[in-house]
C-alpha positions in Angstrom: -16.2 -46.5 78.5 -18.1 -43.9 77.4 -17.2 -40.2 77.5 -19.8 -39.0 79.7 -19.0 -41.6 82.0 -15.4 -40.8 81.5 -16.3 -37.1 82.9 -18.0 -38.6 86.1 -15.2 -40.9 86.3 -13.0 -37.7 86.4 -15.1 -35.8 88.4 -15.4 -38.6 90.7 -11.8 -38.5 91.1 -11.4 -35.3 92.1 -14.6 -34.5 94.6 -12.5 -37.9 96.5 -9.2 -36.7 96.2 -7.8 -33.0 97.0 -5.6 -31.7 94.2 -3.0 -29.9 95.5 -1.6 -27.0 92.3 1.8 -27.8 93.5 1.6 -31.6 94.4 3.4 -33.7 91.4 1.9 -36.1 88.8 4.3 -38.9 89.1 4.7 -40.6 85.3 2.9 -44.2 84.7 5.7 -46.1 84.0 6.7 -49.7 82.3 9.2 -52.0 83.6 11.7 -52.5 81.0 13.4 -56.1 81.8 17.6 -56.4 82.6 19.6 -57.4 79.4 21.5 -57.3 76.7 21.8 -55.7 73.4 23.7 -54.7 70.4 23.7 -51.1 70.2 25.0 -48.7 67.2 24.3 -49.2 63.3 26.6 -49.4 60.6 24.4 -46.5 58.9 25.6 -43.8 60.9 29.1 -42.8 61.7 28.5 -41.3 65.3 26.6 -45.1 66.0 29.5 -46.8 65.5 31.2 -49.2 66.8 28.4 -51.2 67.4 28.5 -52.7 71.0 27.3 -55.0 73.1 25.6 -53.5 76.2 23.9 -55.2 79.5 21.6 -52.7 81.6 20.0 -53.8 84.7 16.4 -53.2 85.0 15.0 -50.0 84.9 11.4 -48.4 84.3 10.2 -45.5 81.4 7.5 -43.5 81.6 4.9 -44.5 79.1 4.4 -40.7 78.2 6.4 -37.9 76.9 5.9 -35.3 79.7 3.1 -33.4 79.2 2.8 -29.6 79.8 -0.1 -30.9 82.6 2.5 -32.4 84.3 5.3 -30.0 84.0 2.3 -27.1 85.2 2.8 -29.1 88.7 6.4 -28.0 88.8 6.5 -24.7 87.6 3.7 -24.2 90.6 5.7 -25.8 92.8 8.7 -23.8 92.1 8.6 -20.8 90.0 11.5 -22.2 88.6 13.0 -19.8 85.7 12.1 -21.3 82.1 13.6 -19.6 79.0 11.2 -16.7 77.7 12.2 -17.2 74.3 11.7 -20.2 71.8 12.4 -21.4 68.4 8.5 -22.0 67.6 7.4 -19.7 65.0 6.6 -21.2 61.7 6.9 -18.7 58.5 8.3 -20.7 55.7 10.5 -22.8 58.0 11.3 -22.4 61.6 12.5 -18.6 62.7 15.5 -18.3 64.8 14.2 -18.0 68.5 11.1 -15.4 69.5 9.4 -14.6 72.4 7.5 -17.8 73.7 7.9 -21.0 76.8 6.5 -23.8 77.6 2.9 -22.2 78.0 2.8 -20.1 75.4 4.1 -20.7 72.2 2.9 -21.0 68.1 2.6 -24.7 68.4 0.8 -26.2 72.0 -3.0 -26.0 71.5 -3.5 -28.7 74.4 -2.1 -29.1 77.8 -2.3 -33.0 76.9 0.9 -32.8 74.6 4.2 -32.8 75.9 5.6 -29.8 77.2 7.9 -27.8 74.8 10.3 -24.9 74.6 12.1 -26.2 77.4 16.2 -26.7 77.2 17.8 -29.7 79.1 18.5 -27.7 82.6 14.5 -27.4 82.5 14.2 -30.7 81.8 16.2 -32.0 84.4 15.8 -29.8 86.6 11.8 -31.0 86.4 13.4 -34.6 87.3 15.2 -33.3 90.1 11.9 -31.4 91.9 10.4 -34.6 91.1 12.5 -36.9 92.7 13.1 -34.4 95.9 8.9 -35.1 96.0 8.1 -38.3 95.8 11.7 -39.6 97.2 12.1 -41.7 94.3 15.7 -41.4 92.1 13.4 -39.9 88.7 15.9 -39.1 86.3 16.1 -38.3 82.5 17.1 -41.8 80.3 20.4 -42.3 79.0 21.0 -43.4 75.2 21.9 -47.0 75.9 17.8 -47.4 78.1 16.5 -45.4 75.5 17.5 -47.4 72.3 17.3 -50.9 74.5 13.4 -50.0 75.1 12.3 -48.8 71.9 14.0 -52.0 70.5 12.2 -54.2 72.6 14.4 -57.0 71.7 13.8 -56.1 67.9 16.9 -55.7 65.5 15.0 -53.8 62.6 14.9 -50.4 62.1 11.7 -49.5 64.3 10.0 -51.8 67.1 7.3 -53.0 63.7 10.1 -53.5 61.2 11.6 -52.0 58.6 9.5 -49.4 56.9 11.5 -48.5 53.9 8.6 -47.6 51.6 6.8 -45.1 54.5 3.7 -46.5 54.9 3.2 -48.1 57.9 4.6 -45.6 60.2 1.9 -43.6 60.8 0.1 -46.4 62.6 2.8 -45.9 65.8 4.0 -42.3 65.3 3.0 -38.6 64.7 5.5 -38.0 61.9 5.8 -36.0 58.8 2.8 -37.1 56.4 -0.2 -36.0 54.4 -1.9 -34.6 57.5 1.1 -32.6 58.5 1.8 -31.8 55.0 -1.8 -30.0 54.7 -1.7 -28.3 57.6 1.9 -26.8 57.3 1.2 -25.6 53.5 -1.9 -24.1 54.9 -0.3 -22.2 58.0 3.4 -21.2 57.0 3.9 -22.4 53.5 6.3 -25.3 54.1 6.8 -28.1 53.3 8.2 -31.9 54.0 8.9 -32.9 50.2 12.8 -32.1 50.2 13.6 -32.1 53.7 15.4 -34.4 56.0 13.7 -37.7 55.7 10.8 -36.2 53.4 7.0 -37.0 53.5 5.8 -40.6 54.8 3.2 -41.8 52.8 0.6 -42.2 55.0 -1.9 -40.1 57.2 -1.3 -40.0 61.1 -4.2 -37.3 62.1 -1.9 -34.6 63.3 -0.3 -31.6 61.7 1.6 -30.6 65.1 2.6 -32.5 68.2 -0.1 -35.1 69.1 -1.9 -35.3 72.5 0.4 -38.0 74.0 -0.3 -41.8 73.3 -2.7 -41.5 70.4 -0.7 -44.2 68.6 0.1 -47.7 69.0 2.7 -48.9 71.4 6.3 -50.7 71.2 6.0 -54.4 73.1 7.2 -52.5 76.2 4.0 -50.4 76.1 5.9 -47.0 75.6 4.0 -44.6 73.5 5.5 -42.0 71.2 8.4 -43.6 71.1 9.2 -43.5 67.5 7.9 -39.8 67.1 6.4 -36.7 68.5 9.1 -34.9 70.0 12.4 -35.5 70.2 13.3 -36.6 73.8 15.9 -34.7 75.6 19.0 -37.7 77.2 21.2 -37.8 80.1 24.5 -38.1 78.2 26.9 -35.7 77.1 27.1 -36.4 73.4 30.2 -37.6 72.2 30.9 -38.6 68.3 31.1 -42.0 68.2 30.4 -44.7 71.1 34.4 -45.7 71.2 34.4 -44.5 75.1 31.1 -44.5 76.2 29.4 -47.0 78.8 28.9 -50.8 78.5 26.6 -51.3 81.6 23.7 -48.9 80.4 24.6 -45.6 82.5 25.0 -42.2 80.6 28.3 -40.6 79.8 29.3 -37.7 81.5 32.2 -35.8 80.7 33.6 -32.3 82.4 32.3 -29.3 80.6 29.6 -30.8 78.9 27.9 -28.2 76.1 25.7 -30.4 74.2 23.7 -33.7 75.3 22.2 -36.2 73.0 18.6 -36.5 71.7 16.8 -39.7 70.3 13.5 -40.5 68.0 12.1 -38.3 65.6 9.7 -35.4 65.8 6.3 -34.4 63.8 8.1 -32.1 62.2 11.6 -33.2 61.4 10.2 -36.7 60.4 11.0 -40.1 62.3 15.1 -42.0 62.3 15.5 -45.7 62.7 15.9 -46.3 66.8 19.5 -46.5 66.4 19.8 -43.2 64.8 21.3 -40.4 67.2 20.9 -36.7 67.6 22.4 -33.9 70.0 21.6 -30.3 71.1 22.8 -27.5 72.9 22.2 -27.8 76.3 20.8 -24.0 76.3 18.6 -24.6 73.3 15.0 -24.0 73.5 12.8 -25.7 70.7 9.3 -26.3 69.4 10.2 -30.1 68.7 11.9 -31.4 71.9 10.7 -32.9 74.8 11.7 -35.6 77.0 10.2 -38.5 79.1 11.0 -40.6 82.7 13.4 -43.1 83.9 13.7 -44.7 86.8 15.5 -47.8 88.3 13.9 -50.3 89.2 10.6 -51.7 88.8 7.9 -49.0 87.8 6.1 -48.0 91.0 2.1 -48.1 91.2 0.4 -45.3 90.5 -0.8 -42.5 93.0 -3.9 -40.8 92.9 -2.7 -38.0 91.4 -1.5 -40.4 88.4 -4.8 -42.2 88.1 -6.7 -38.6 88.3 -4.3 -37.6 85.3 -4.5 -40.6 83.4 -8.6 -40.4 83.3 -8.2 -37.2 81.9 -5.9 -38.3 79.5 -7.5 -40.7 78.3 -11.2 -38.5 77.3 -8.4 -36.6 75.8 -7.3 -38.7 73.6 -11.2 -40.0 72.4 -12.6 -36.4 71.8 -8.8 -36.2 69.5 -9.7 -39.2 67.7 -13.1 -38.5 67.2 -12.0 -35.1 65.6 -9.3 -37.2 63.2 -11.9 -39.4 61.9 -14.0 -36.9 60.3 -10.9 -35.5 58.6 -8.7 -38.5 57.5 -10.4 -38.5 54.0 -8.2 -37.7 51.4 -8.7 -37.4 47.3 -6.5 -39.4 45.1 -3.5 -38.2 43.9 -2.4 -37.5 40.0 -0.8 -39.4 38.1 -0.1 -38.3 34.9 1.4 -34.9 35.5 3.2 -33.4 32.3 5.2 -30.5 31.6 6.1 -28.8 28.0 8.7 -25.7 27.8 9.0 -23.0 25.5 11.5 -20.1 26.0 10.0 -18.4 29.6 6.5 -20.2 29.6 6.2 -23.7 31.1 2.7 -25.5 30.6 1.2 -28.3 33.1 -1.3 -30.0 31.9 -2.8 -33.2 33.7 -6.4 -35.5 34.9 -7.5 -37.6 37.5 -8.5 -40.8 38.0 -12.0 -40.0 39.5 -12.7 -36.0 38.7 -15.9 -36.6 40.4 -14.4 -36.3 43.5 -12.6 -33.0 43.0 -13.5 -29.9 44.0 -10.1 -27.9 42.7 -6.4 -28.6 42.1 -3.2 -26.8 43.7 0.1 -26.3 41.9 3.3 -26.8 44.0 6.6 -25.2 42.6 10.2 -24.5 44.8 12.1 -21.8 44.3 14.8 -24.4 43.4 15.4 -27.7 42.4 15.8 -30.0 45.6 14.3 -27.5 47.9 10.6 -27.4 49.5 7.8 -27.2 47.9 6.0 -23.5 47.9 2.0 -23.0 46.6 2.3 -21.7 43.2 -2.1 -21.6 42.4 -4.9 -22.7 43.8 -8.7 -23.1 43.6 -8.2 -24.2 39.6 -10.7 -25.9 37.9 -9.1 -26.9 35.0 -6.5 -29.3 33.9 -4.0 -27.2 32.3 -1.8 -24.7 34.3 0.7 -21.9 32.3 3.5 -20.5 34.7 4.8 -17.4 33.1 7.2 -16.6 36.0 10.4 -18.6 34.6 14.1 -17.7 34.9 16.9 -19.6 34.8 16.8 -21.8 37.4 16.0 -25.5 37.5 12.5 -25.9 38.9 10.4 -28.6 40.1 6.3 -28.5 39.8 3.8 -30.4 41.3 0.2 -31.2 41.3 -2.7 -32.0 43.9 -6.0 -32.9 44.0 -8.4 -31.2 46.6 -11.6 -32.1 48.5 -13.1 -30.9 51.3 -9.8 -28.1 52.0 -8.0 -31.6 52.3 -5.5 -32.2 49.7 -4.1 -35.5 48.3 -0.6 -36.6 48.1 1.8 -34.8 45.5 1.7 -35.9 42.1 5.3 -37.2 40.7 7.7 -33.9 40.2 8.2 -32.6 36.4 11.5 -30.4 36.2 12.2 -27.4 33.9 15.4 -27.7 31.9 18.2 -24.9 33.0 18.2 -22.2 31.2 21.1 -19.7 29.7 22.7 -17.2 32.0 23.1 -13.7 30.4 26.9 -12.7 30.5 28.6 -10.2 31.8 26.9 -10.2 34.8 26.6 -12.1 38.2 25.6 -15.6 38.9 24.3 -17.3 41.9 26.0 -20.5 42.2 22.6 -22.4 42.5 22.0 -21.6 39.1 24.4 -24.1 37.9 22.3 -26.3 35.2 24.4 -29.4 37.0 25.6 -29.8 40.8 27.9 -32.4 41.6 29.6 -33.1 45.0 27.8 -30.1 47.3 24.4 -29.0 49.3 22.2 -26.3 48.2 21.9 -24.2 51.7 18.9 -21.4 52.1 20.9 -20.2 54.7 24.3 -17.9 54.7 25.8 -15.2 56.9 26.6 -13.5 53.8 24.3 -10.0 53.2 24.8 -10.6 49.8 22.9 -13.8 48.8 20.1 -16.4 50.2 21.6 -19.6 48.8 25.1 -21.0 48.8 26.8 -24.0 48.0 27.8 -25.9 50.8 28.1 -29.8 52.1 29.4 -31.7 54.6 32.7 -30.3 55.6 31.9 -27.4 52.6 32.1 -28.3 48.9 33.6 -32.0 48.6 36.9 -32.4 46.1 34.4 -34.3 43.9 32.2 -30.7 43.2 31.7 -30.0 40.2 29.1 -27.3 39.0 28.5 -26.7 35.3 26.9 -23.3 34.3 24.9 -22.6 30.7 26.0 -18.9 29.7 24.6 -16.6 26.8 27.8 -14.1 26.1 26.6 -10.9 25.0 30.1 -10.4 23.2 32.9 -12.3 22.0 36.3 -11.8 24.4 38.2 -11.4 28.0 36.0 -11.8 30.7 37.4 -12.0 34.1 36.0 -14.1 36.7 35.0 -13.6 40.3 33.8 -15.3 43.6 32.3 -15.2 46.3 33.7 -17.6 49.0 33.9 -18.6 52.2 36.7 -21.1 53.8 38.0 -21.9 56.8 41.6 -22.1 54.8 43.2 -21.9 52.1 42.1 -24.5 49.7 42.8 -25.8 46.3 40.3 -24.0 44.9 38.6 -25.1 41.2 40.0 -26.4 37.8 38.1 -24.3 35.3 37.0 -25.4 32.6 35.3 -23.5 29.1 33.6 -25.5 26.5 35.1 -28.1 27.1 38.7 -26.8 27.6 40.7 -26.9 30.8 42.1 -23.3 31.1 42.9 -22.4 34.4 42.9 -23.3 38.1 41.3 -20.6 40.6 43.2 -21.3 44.4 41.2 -19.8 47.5 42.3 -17.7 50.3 41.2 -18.5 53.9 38.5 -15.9 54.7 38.5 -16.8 58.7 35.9 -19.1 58.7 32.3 -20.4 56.4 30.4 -17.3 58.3 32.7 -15.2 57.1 32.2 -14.2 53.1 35.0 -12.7 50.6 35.1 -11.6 47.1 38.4 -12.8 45.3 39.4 -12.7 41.9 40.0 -15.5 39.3 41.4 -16.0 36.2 40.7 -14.1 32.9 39.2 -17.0 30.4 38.1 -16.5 26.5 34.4 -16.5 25.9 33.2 -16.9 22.5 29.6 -14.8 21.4 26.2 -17.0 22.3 26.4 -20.2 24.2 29.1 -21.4 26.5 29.8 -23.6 29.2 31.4 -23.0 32.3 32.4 -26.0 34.4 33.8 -25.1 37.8 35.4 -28.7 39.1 36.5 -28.5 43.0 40.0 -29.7 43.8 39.5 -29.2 47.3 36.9 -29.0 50.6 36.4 -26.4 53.0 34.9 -23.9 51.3 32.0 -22.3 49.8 30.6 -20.4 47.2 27.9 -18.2 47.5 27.6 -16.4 43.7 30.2 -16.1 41.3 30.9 -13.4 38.4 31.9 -13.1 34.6 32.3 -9.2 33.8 35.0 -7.7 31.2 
């Protein structure tokens, strides 16, 4: 149909049928057939054990709610949303600022699923629904949720296996080029180095997509995959040893966070079996939800059919708008790097210059971490960074046409260079990390990255360090730690040399940051290394220092 006749349709629609403000837009639903299935995976240790698991039928809205539907219910009942959001973009997200559901950094269209709700909101919007209609509406519980998108598949996603990133973007609105664009050009971040990373391939949408502009699992449920992550009915528990066999969610007294499934445009897309939780309090720019029901789905109301016209002009005028922009230059593929004291010189071409306007260089402020815009709008193929310390950093290069710019060329790393002694150190300087996490984020005043992990540094750490001794002699060493307990602590070693061991002191807990004193080791004039090699977990380190 065309879109003006898609207006008339929807004008139609509404001189026949009164729209009440208040009056709720029931979901268009899918019957999801009874069954069984094997639920879990081997690859995650809160999936586990994998289970067999027979639900009766039961229906799923097609949709993630959208914030036209949830509009109804607020009308309706002036029910009391949270005021503030995690939303704001400046680098990465900033802890929670004033925003809801209507107005926040991200929602440009009332077409995309409502955000900076929590789960009360979310079910209490099930609740008001149901009490409406007089139909049980309900949030899904993990077992419907991972039986549906399945569809009967056993492969990572409903489409296969996608281990190379490329075919994603046909079924989701994920992290790729698009997004990758538009958040470099809004807030300077970045995918590269995050979570699951960049997909390689375009989707058309740098924020949360207008609901079902992709294509569907067998079922016929959009967004499945990614756009938001959807908000459950179960208490999350860490593993499945306890939970349900017969599809229902688990519910347990006192229950603080509930569990979360698919991915999100911004966090990137997880296998269907993957699992997630939140607070049940937490407001967020990325989650969402959708319905269940049992049963088989009902037919739709006016008010659905109204909706659903609407949607659909929605989601043509959006696609219209992608395919003027989903043209993207080549990327580069020859990308070198040469090094001389603080100077570092990119030099590179491209396979079709004809079709470049300018190129952009990409640099983090540390290897492993996201990528940051270093210079832009150059011309030529040669770039000198003259901003160099001793870091290990990663450069990149892209091509750009029409403001739109191509994939990242292949990274080219800086070698480490030698830290000036006596003086501090930030433990991210080490020229090698074995065994822990570089972490942008600490409660200590005194530094912006630490060393962390899973569980703190891992007894397989091990974190060598490249120093430049201004003087031959005693030098006394100090950290900067955080632990839970007292711990083991670090064999260190100088040149080569084992020559002493450093124990830890519980500082009450990793928010909580102490300086304590080490051993005093021999440095020799000029170059030394310093190997720090954990003998423990628990703890981390934040910046350590070598003074006489």
């Amino acid at each position: 149909m065309k879109p003006n006749k898609i207006i008339m349709a929807v004008c139609l629609s509404f001189v026949s049928y009164k729209i009440v403000a208040g009056e709720p837009i029931e979901p268009a639903m899918v019957t999801i057939p009874a069954g069984s299935f094997e639920m879990g995976s081997l690859h995650q240790q809160s999936a586990q054990p994998i289970h067999t698991v027979t639900l009766p039928e039961f229906s799923l809205g097609k949709y993630e709610v959208t914030m036209k539907e949830f509009s109804r219910f607020i009308a309706a009942t002036n029910y009391p949303v949270p005021q503030e959001c995690r939303h704001e973009l400046n680098a990465w997200f900033r802890p929670a600022s004033k925003g809801n559901w209507q107005t926040n950094a991200l929602n440009t269209n009332e077409f995309q699923p409502v955000i900076c709700i929590n789960w009360h909101v979310a079910n209490a919007y099930t609740q008001w629904l149901a009490k409406e209609t007089g139909k049980p509406y309900r949030l899904p519980t993990e077992a419907e949720w991972e039986y549906a998108a399945r569809a009967g598949t056993k492969t990572d996603y409903f489409f296969g296996d996608d281990k190379a990133a490329t075919k994603v973007c046909k079924y989701a609105n994920t992290a790729d080029l698009t997004g990758e664009n538009i958040l470099q050009r809004d807030s300077n971040t970045s995918y590269v180095n995050w979570s699951t990373g960049i997909n390689h391939c375009v989707d058309g949408s740098g924020y949360a997509s207008i609901v079902g502009m992709y294509q569907p699992n067998p079922h016929g449920l959009y967004d499945i995959i990614s756009n938001v992550l959807e908000l459950l009915a179960d208490c999350y528990t860490p593993s499945y040893q306890h939970t349900p066999r017969d599809g229902s969610a688990f519910i347990e007294p006192n229950c603080k966070n509930r569990s979360t499934r698919g991915g999100s445009w911004h966090w990137n897309n997880w296998p269907h079996a993957e699992r997630g939780s939140i607070p049940e309090d937490f407001a967020g720019g990325v989650d969402g939800f959708r319905i269940a029901l049992d049963g088989v789905a009902p037919s739709l109301n006016q008010q659905t059919k109204v909706f659903l016209a609407q949607l659909k002009y929605e989601q043509q005028q959006e696609q219209a708008r992608r395919d003027l922009l989903n043209i993207y230059p080549e990327p580069i593929t020859d990308l070198a790097i040469e090094q001389s004291n603080k100077l570092v010189t990119l030099s590179w071409s491209h396979p079709n210059p004809e079709t470049v306007e300018s190129y952009r260089v990409y640099r983090n402020e540390l290897r492993g971490k996201m990528f940051k815009l270093l210079a832009s709008n150059l011309t030529n193929t040669q770039f000198i960074d003259g901003m160099v310390d001793g870091h290990k950093y990663e450069y990149r290069v892209v091509a750009v046409s029409k403001h739109q710019q191509s994939h990242y060329s292949k990274a080219v790393i800086t070698q480490a260079g030698w830290i000036a002694v006596p003086g501090r150190i930030e433990a991210e300087m080490a020229a090698e990390i074995k065994g822990a996490d570089v972490s942008m984020w600490t409660a200590d005043e005194s530094g912006k990255y630490t060393l962390t992990g899973d569980g703190g540094i891992s007894k397989e750490g091990r974190f060598t360090y490249q120093l430049d001794v201004a003087k031959a002699g005693s030098y006394r060493l100090h950290y900067r730690v955080a632990s839970p307990r007292d711990t083991k602590g670090v064999a260190v070693i100088v040149n080569d040399i084992p020559v002493a061991t450093d124990t830890f002191s519980q500082t009450g807990g990793y928010r909580i940051w102490q300086t304590q004193l080490g051993s005093q080791v021999h440095l020799k004039q000029g170059k030394n290394t310093l190997i720090l090699k954990s003998l423990d977990n628990n703890w981390k380190l934040n910046w350590l220092a070598v003074l006489q």
